[in-house]
N, C-alpha and C positions, 0 to 999 in steps of 0.2 A: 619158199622153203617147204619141203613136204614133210609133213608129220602125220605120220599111221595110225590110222586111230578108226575104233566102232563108228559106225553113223550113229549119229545123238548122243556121243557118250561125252564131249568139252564143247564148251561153248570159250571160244574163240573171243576175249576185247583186248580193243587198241583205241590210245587216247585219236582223236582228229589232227588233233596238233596246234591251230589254231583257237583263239578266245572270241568268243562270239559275245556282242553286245542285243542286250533284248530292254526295250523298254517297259516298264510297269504302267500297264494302260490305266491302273486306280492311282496311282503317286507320282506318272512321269518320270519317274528317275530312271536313272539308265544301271544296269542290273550287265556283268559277266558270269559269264559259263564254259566250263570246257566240253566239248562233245565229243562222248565215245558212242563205239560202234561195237558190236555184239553180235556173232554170225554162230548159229548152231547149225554144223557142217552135217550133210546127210547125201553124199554125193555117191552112186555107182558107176565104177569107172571098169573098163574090159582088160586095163594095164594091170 
């Protein structure tokens, strides 16, 4: 989807989508999280 926009002016997040499991290497326990992503768009293009 194109959205017009300054270079460096949005920063751009989207969740991952899946739950990621991460263990706690001091308690063992097993610990979820969701991962997002974060893109500061600064692109020149000749279009």
């Amino acid at each position: 989807m194109r959205q017009p926009h300054v270079a460096g002016e949005r920063l751009f997040v989207d969740c991952a989508g899946t739950t990621l499991e991460m263990i706690d290497g001091g308690r063992g326990e097993v610990l979820t999280a969701q991962l997002f992503v974060a893109t500061l768009i600064a692109v020149r293009s000749s279009t």
